[in-house]
Structures are given as C-alpha cells and as structure tokens.
N, C-alpha and C positions, 0 to 999 in steps of 0.2 A: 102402385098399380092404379090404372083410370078407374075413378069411379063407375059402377052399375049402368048408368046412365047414359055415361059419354058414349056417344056413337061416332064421335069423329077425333081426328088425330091432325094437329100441322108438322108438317115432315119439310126437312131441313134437306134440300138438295144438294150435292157439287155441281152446279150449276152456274153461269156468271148471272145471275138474276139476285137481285134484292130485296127476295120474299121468302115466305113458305107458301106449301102448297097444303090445302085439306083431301085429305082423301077418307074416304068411311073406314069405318071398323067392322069387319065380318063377323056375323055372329061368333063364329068358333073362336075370335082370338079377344072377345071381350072379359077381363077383369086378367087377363093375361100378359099383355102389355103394358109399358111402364114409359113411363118419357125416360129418354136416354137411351132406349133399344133400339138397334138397326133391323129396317126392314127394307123388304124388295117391294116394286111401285110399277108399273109402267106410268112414262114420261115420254111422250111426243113418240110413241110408235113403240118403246124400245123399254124392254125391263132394266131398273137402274136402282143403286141404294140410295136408303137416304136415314134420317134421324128422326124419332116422334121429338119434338119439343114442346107440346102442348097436347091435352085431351078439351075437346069441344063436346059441348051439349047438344049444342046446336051451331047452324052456321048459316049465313045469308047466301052463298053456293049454290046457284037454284041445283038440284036433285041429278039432274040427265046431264050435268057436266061433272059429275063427282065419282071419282074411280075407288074400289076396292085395294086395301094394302094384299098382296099378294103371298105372303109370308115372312118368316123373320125365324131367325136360329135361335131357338129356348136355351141353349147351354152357352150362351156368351151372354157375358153377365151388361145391363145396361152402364152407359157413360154415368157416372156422379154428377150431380147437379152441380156442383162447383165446378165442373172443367165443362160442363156443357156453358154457364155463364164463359167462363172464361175466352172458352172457343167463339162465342159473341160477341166479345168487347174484343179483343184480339181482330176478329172478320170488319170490325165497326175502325178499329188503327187502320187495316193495311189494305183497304179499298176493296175486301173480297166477298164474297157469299160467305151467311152460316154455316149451310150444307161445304161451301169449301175447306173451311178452317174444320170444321168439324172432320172431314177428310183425311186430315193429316193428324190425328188427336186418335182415331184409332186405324191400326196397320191394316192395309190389305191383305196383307196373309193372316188373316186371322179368319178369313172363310177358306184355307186351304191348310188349316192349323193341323191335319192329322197326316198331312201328306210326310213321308220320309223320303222319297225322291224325288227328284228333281228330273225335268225334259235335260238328256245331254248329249252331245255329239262328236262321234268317233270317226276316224277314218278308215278306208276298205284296203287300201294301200299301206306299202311302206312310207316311212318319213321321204326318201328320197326320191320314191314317185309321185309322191302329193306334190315338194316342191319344181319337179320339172312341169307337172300338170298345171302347176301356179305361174309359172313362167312364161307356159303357150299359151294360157289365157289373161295373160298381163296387155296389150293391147284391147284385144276385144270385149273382154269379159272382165272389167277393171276389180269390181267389188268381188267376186268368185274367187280371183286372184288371190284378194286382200284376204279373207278369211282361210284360203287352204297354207298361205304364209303363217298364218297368226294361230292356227289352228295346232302347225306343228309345234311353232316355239311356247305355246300354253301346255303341252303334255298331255296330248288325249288321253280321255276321255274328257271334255270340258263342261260345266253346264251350257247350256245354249243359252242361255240372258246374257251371263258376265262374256260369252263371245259378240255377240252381238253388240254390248256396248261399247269392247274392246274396238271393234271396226268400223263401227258407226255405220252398219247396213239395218235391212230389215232382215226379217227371216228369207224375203223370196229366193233370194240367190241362196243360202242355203238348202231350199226345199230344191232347187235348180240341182245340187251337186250331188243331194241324194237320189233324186231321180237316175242322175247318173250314173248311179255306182259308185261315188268318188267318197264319198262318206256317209252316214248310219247315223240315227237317230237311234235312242234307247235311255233307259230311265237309269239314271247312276244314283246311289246312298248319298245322302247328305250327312255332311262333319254336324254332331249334335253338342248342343249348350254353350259353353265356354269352350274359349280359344285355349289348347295346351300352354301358351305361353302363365296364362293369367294363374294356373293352377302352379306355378314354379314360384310365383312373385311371392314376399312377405314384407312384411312392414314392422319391424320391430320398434319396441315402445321405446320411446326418448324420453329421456327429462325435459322437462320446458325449460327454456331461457325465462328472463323476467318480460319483455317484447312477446314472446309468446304466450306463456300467463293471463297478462294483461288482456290482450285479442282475445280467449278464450272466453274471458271473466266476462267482459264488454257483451258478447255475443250470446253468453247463456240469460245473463239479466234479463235479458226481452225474450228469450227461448222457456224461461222458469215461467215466466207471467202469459205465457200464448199471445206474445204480440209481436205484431209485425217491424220489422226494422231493417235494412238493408245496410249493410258493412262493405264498407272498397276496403281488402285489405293489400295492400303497397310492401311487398317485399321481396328484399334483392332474390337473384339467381340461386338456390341452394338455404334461403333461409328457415324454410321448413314449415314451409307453407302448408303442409300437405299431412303433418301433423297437427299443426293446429286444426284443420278438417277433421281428422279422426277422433282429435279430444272432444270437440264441439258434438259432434255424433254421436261419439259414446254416452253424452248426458243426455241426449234428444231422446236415445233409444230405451233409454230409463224410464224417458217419461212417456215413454210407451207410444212415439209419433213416428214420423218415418220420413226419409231424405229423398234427393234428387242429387247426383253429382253431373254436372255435366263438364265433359272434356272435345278440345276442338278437333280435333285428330283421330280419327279411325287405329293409327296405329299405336296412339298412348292409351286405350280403352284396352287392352290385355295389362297394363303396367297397372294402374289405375286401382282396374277391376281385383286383380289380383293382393294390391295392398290393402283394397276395404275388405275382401274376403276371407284373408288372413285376422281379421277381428272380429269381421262378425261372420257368423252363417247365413244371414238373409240379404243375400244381395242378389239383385239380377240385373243381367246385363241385353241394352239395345242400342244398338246401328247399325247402320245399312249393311256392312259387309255378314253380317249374319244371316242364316240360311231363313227365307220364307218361316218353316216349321219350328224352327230353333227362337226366331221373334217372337212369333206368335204366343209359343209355350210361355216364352219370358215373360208377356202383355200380360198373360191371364193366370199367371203367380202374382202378377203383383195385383189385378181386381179382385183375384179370391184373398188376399190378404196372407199369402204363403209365404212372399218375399214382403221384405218395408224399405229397402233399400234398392233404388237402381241406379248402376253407372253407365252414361253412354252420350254419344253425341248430341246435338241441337233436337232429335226428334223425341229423346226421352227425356226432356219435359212433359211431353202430353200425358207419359205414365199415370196410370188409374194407382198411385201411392195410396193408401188408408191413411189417413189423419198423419198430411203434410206436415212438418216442421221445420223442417230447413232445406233448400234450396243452394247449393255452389257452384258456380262457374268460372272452374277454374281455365287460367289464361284468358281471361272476359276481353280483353283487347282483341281477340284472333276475327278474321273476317268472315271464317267458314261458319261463325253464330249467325250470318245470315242466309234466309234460304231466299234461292233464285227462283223459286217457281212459286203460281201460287199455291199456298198463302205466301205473301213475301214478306214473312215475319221474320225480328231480329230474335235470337232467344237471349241475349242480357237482358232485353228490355222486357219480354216478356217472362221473363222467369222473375222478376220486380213485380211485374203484375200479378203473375199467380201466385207470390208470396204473400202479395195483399190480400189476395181472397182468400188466402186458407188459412192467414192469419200465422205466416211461418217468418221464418228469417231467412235472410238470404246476403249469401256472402259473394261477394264478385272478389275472387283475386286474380294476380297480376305482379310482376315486376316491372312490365310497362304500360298503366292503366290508358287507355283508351281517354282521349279527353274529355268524351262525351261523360264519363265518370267521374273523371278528376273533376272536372266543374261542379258537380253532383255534392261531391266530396264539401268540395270549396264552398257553395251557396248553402250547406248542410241538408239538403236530400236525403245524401248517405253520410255513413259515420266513417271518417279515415281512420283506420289502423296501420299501422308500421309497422314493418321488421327489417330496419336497416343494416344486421349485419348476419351472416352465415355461421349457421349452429356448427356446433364439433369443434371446435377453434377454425373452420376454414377458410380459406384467406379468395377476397376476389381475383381472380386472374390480369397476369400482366397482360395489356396490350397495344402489340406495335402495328402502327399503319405503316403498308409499305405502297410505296409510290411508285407502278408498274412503269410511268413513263421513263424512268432510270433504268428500265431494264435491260438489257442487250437486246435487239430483235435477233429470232431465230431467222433465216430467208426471208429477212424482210419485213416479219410480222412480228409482232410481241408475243413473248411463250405464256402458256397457260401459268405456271408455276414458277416463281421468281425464285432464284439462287437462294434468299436466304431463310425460304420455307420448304425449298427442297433438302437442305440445310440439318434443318430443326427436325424435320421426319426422320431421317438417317441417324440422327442423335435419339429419337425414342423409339423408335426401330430396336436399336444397339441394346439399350436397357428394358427391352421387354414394355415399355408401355402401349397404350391406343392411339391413334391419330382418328379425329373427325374433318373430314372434306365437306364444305358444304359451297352448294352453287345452288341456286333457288332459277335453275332452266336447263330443262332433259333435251337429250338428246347427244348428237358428236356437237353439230355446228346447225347458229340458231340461223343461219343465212348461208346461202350460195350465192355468188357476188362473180362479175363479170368485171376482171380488171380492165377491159379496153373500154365497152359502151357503159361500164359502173351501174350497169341494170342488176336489181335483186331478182328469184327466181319466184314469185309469187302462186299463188293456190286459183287454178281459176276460176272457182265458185266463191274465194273471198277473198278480202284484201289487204291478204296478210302474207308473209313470207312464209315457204315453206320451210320445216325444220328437217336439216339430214341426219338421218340415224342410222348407222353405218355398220353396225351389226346387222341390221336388218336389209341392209342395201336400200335402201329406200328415202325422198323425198316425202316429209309429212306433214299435212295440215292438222294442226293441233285443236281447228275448232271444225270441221265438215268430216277429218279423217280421210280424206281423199290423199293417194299413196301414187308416186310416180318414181320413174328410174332417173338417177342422177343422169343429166343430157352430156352428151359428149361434145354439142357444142353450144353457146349459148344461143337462147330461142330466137331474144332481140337481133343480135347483129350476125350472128350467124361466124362469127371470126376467131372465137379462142373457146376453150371447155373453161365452163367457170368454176370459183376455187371457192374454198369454206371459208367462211367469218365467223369468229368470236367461238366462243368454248359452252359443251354443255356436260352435267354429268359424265356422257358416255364420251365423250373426249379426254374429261378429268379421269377417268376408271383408266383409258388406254396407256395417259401419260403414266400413272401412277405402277401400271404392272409391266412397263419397258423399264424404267426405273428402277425398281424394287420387286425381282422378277420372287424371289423367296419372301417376302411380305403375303399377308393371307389376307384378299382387299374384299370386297362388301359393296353394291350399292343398292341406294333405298330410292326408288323412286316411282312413279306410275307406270312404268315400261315393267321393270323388274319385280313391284309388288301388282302383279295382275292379276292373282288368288289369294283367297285369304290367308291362306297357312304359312304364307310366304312372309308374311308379319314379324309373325311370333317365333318363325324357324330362322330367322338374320337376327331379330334382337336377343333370341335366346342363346343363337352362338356369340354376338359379339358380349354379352354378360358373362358367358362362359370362358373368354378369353379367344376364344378358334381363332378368332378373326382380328387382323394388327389394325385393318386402317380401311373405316365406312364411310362412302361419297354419298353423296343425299342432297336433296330437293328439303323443302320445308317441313317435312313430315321427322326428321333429326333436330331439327332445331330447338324444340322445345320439350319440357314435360320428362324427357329421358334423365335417366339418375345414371349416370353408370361411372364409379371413382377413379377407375384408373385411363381414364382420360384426360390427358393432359397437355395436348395439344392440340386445337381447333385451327382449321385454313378456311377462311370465307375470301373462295378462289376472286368473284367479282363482288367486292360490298357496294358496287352502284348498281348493280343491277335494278330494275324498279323505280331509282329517283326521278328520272326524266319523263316520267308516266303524265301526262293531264291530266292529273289528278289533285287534288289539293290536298290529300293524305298521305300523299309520296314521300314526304320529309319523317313523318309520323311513322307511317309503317316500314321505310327502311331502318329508321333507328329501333325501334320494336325490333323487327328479325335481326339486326346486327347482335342489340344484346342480347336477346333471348340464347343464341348460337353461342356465343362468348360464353355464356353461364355453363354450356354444357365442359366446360373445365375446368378442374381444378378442386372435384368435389369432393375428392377424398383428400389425403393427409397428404400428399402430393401437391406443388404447387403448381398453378396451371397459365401456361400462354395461349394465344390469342392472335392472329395474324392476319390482319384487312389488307388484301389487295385491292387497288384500284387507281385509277387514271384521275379521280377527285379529293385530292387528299384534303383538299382544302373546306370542302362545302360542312355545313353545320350541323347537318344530320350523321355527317362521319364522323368528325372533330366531338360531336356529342357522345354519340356511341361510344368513341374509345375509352371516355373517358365514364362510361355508364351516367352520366350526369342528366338523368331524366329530371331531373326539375329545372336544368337549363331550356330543353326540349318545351318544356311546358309554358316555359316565360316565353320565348320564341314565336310560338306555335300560339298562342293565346293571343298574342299583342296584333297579329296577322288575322288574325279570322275573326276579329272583335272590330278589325276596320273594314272588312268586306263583307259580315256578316254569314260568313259561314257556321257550322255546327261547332261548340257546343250553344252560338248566340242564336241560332234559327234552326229552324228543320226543313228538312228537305225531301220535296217529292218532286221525282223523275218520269218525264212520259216520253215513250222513245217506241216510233212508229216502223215496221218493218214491211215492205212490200217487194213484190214480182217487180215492179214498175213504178222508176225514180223518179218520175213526174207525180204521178199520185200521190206516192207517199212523201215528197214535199208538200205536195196540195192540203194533205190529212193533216202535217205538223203544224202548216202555219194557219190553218182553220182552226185546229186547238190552243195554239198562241194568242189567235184575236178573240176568241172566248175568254180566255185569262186575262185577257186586258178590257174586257168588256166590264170583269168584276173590280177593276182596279182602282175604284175610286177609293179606296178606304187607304189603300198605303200601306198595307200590312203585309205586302211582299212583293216579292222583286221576277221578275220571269226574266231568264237569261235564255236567248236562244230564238227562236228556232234556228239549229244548224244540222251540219251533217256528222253522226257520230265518229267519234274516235277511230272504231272499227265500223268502217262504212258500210261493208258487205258482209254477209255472212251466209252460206248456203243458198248465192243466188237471190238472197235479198236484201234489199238497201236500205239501210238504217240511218233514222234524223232522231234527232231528240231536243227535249228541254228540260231546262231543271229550273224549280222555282223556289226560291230563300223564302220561308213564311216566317216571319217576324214574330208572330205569338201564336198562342193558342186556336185566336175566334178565326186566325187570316188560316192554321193551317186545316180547320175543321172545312171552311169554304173551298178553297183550293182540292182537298179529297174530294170531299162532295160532288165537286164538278166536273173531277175527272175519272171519279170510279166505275162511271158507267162504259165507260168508253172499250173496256177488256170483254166486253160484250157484242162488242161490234167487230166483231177478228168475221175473216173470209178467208178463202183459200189463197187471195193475193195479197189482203191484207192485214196487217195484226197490229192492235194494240198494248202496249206493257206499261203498267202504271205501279211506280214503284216506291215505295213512302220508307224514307231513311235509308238510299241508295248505300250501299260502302263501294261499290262500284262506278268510277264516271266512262265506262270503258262502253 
C-alpha cells in the first residue's frame, strides 16, 4: 500500500513515450492502492489504462497540470513487483514503453473477466441464399462478399472477433449486412476452462534412462539451492524430453514453488496441458485461442495462488506464478517465441531473464537448438544436457530423400506425390497403420501462372502472389485477405486462362482422397483449424485411430506423440530454403527433422520420405541424416565471417508508407543517422533497401538491418532508434525490431 502521505502516483502508460506520467491520488482511494494496480487516467482527451509504478510525496508537476486517477478495480489483484521490474528491463531490450510491456504482462480480458458470452453472428437466410447473396455482391461489395462466404463455411453461429480476423475486414461491412437482414448479431455461450482434448491426455510415469537421470539430477542442484541456472537440453525426436520436465517439476513442487511451461503452438497446448494435468492438479492454462473469460479466470488462479503451474504459449510467461522456480521452453528453437507486435519480445530470451529475477531455473529444450543457444551452451552461459538416444528401446526413423526431378510428369507438370510414397501409404493403408502428410503452404496452388506471358496473378494491394484455394473457389491474399474469382483469362495478356503452380495442403488432401477414396484423411491447417474445438476434435480422432492419414502445415510437425505412425511424407522439403533469409538453411533443417521425429514412436519402425527438386543442398543431405552437429559446424563457420547471430545482434528498422518516395526519404534519413554514430565500429548497417515483401496493404516497405558487434554498439543503436515508433502517422509508420527472426 502507499504510504499515508503519498499524494501522487507515476503510472505507466501503453503509450510510445519514454516516461511515466504523475497524476494525484483522490482522497477516497488513498492507503488503498498499491504499485502494481491498474487504474483508469484520462490521457490527451481520452480515458485510458495504465500501471502505478511509484507513490510520490511530492512532485515538481506544477499543480494545474496534474490530473486525478479516475479509478481502478479493487478485486484484481496488483502485478508482483518482480514481473513489474521484469516488464522494465524487457521495455528497456526491445525499444518499447513500460506502460507497453506492462500491456502484455497482464490480459485484456481481465476487465471483461465475468462475461460468459461473447458478441456473435448468425445468419437470417439459408446457407444456400447467403451464398448466392455472396455471389451478387462479389463485384461491388467485395469485403460483404468475403464474410457471407466465410460465414457459411465457419458454421453459424460464429463469434464475431475470430470472423473478423478470419476475413481481414472491420466490423463496418458487417453492421452493413445486418442492417440488411442478411445476418444477426446476438450473444452466443462461450466453451469454458480447458480444451476437451487436454482432459483425455495422460502422461504415465517412466523409468528414467541413465541420460535422463543425469538431466534431472543437473537441474534440481541449482532448483534445491534457489539459484538460478539455465539448461539447453539437446535431445533427439522421442527422447523423453517431456519426462524429464515432469520429474524436474515434481521436486520444484515439493519445495513448494511453482512453474511456467511454455509451448510454440496453439495446437500442442491441449497435449501438453493435458500431460502436466494428469500429475498434478494445479495447472492452468493460457493462449490466445482461449475464450476472453476463460483467460482471464486462468490469470487470476494463478495471482490468487490457486493454480502454481501454467502451460501455454509465448504470453504465459507474463503469468503472476507464486514463488517462480522453473521455467521451460519447450521446442525453444520455434520462431512463434517471437512476438510481432509491440513489445517485440523474444520469450527464450526472456524467460532467461525472468529466471534471473525470481531466481528459478530455466530449461530450453529442443532436438534442434536454435544457435543462438547452442553458442550459449558452447561459451557456458547455459549448461548442455543430452539425450541422444529414444527411451522404450525406440529406434530413429529410416530416411529416404526422393528426387522429384526423376519423376514422370503428369501433362507436363511434376505430380505432387512420387510413385514410391504413394507406394508406401498403400502399404500402411494395408496393415492398419497412420500416414503423416506434411507441406508447410495451405492452400490448392501457391501461384496462378500464365503459360504464354509467364505473368503470376498478384494481390493488388501487395506484392505477393495470390494463393488459390479451390474449395472455396477463390484467389487469396494470405497477408491483406483480399479474395477474388479465378480469371478466365489472363489479366496481363488477355490470351489463355492461367493454370496452377506448385502444390498446397488442400491440393495434397484432394490428391490423397482420389487416391485412397476408403482411407479416413484429416487436414490441419489455418483454413480447417479456424475454431478452437477443431484442435482437439482431429487430434483426438486421429489418437483414437478414426483417422488413417493427417495433411498439415507446421502445426503437425512438432510436439505430437502419436505411436502408430509410421509413415511421414514431407510433400516439398525445400519449401522455405530459397527465403533471404540467412536462417533458411537452419530452420529448414529444424522443420525437416522435427516432422521426421513424428515416426516411429512406438514399437513400430518408422520411415521418412523427403521430396524435393534439391536433393543435393546441405540443409537436406543434413536433415536426412538428423546430423544436427553437422548443421551446427556449417552454419557457425558462416555467420562467424559475416557476423551474423549468434556473433552480433540484430536490430531491424523497416519503414512502411502511403507513398514510396517518402518512405524511402524516411529510411535513408535513418541510415545517415546510423552512420552518423559510426565512428566507434561496433556495427555494421546494411541497407537501406527495399523490403523482401515490398508492399503490403497498399504500403511500401524499405528496411535496414544493423549487426551490433557488442554490447556498448547495440545499447547505442536501440537508443537511437527507439524513438522513432513514436513518430507513425496515418501515412507513415515506423517498426523498430531488436532480434528480428524475420528478414521478410
């Protein structure tokens, strides 16, 4: 509580500014507040929340400029001092406000924690008059269109958020259709607590190998003594990694502290969840796909100290845990541990950090560490743990790379699926086993291609190809969501209708059930999982057996346990190599073996089958052979002569504007600022150019990226550019990004 005294409060905005604000303390809420409680403020016109971080005595603030806190909710409990620091050094890394970081540290739904429904939207028609109405407003009324399409194929009644992100509109055109008659707003029940799937999951106790033991033993030493320590643990596909998690926990929770699991993937947080559940009772679970009211309850279980254990994506780190002790991140290589908005915190690195301050341990594993760890490892940062071989007696999976350019073309073209993986499915077809498809790009076909003028069919608000999706009949842009009808002739030359290039899930799903029309097929992807329930009701049939053979995007590749799969097809293993990216070699080999692991987990031996048109390159040739310490020598020897991560750090400033004269004007005025500080030598500015993806929503994107060589070059380099996210306008924005995993 503030002391008696204190009449004034500094409150911590989401604002882009790099201050706090003081505002008075009203009589009635004096000895009542506490640093760490949210209150309401007006701010430049407009009531807004923010954070006390300090109680003042006094303040140099003359009088007539100092505003009254407005109120603040007595039954949410204040942030802990520790995760208020932590929210500071974190906003102090990644170029943001305290009030922003602070932001993300506790949910928004947690001023809407008692709601049970949710805004949702129905339609007044049949299915089959929505889609004609969506048909006659596909010229004029493009976005109306989009959502009376999208509306059908989600199963009204929908919420109205998850539709709207679905189509990438605002509400207007909805309130357009209701106006209409065309469809109905009303408040629909929201799914509460856990996902049905996670309440099926169990985790039965294993004997430890002697590699497991050891990890364990390693990890409680510094957990017995409350000291901080950070462990990479390194092991293969199936090694049991996920047991040694729960032995490490079961001694934590003895000593009476409490965990953070964090997983990359939305859809392995039922698996997860489910297995720590099964041991202990006090777990709670948060990520985004969870309802408003369903988060919120979960937040404020774990600040009342009901729960001590929470599992869930990148944002449950910020959990209000009681007397933190350990910390895991499992699959710490995946790239979704980065958030794209601010804060644009990595959470590896920050779950490192807030291990330090609560004085826990923190384990990063992995079967393909991320180098920025492996280096960690190697310099002794962190402690490396092994586990080189697969618990149960299980054997790693054979695998063959196949070389599509041997393949016969079908008319012309090369077939999605080579003879001798269509082959091998019809062989575990036969004997009752599972097949995994995995292609990491939805859709039929990632391109519409013009055989005569060789023009691609591009998005006209960006500058990217449109992708066809052919259940839905539709052209889509995968980043504005702008939906158009496949042309009958091409736009450029006007002379032949153009044809599809290259393969995406929903092309693999179509080959697969002409095929194998009695096979029971599956696919996982963001098209198909666009409700939550949709999760846990494909992976709970394909556990169950229902299902012979699941096509999937990334969200299959990793983290799934399932035994009687014994056959993987990774349709394009290049997909991703040819990216501008310098982590292209790194993270194609990651998703190869990750994918590869998921066979062969049970007493079953399991194969493996890389298609691609690169049989040769050394992110392939490495993956087949799972040889991640090849990868490592490779990939180290490279980025130790350019100066790349893990030798420098890297902060990204990438300008977007209305108008491509300006915002080249904006980049290369912030280039000759960086070069202005450049006397010292402590880092490299590469750029100004024009990004990857040039366009985007109608605005044109330049960037730069600068190698900071140490410490002192990359504290100067933040410093110079953090203000700059302040200075956005409706033409123009800046993004200032510290430890990009993105060069796109």
């Amino acid at each position: 509580m503030g002391a008696p005294n204190d009449r004034y409060a500094k409150i911590a905005l989401n604002i882009p500014v790099f201050r706090e604000f003081t505002y008075a303390i009203p009589e009635e809420f004096r000895g009542r507040l506490e640093v760490g409680n949210q209150v309401t403020v007006m701010f430049h016109g407009r009531k807004t929340r923010g954070f006390i971080v300090q109680f003042l005595a006094e303040t140099d603030v003359p009088e007539n400029r100092i505003r009254g806190i407005l109120g603040f909710d007595p039954f949410l409990p204040p942030l802990p001092s520790k995760l208020l620091l932590f929210a500071k050094k974190m906003a102090e890394i990644y170029a943001c406000s305290w009030g922003a970081a602070l932001e993300a540290v506790l949910p928004g739904s947690l001023k809407r924690r008692n709601v049970r429904t949710v805004l949702g939207v129905d339609i007044q028609k049949r299915p089959d008059e929505i889609l004609e109405i969506s048909e006659s407003l596909e010229e004029t009324r493009e976005k109306q269109s989009r959502i009376l399409r999208h509306i059908v194929e989600l199963c009204p009644p929908v919420p109205l958020k998850a539709l709207l992100q679905r189509c990438g509109v605002t509400r207007s055109p909805v309130d357009t259709l209701v106006r209409k008659g065309i469809l109905r707003l009303l408040r629909i029940p929201v799914e509460d607590e856990f996902l049905e799937q996670s309440k099926r999951e169990f985790a039965p106790r294993h004997c430890l190998n002697a590699e497991q033991e050891g990890a364990v033993a390693k990890v409680l030493a510094f957990g017995a003594r409350g000291e901080h320590r950070t462990f990479l643990l390194h092991g293969v596909t199936g090694s049991g990694k996920t047991e040694v998690y729960l032995r490490i926990l079961e001694e934590v929770r003895k000593m009476g502290r409490g965990a953070i699991i964090l997983v990359p993937e939305i859809s392995l947080t039922p698996q997860t969840c489910g297995r720590f559940l099964s041991r202990f009772p006090d777990v709670a679970v948060l990520h985004s796909s969870l309802t408003d009211a369903t988060r919120a309850r979960q937040w404020l279980r774990l600040a009342r100290g009901e729960a001590r254990i929470v599992v869930g994506a990148r944002s449950a780190l910020f959990a209000p845990v009681k007397d933190l002790g350990l910390i895991v991140v499992d699959e710490e290589h995946e790239s979704s541990f980065k958030q794209q908005q601010v804060p644009r915190y990595h959470a590896r690195e920050m779950a490192v950090l807030r291990g330090k301050l609560e004085d826990a341990v923190v384990v990063l594993g992995s079967a393909t560490p991320s180098m920025e760890s492996w280096q960690a490892a190697r310099s002794g940062r962190y402690e490396l743990l092994e586990l080189p071989d697969r618990v149960g007696g299980g054997r790693m999976p054979r695998i063959i790379v196949e070389d599509m350019r041997s393949e016969k073309p079908i008319k012309g073209r090369p077939p999605v699926v080579s003879k001798r993986l269509e082959i091998l499915m019809s062989e575990r077809l036969r004997v009752k086993e599972q097949v995994l498809l995995f292609l990491n790009r939805r859709g039929f076909s990632p391109v519409l291609f013009c055989n005569l003028c060789g023009k691609t069919l591009q998005c006209p608000n960006c500058e990217v190809a449109m992708t066809w999706h052919s259940a839905r009949g539709r052209l889509v842009c995968h980043y504005c969501m702008r939906e158009e009808r496949h042309p009958e002739l091409c736009p450029t030359c006007k002379a032949s209708r153009p044809v599809t290039l290259g393969a995406g899930t929903e092309r693999v799903e179509d080959w697969v059930r002409r095929k194998f029309p009695e096979a029971v097929v599956a696919r996982m992807d963001s098209d198909t999982m666009a409700r939550r329930e949709m999760y846990e009701k494909v992976l709970g049939a394909f556990r169950d057996r229902q299902i012979d053979i699941l096509i999937g995007t990334q969200m299959i590749a990793k983290g799934l346990d399932f035994p009687d799969v014994t056959l993987v097809g990774v349709i394009a293993a290049d997909v991703g190599l040819f990216q501008p990216d310098f982590r292209a070699g790194e993270r194609t080999f990651q998703i190869l073996a990750q994918v590869a692991g998921r066979a062969g987990r049970g007493e079953k031996e399991g194969l493996v089958l890389f298609q691609t048109m690169n049989p040769s390159l050394p992110a392939i040739q490495m993956a087949s052979r799972i040889d991640y310490k090849g990868l490592v020598a490779e990939e180290m020897e490279y980025r130790r002569q350019l100066s790349y991560p893990p030798f420098s750090r890297l902060v990204r400033a990438i300008v977007e504007s209305q108008d491509s004269q300006e915002g080249w004007r904006s980049i290369e005025a912030l280039a000759q600022k960086l070069e202005m500080l450049h006397s010292n030598k402590g880092f490299q500015v590469l750029g100004p150019a024009v990004a990857p993806l040039a366009r985007i929503r109608n605005r044109f994107r330049f960037h730069l990226l600068v190698k900071c060589l140490n410490e002192k070059a990359f504290s100067l380099v933040r410093n110079c550019l953090a203000p700059y996210e302040a200075k956005k306008t409706r033409q123009l924005r800046f993004l200032i990004d510290v430890d990009p995993v993105s060069m796109l």
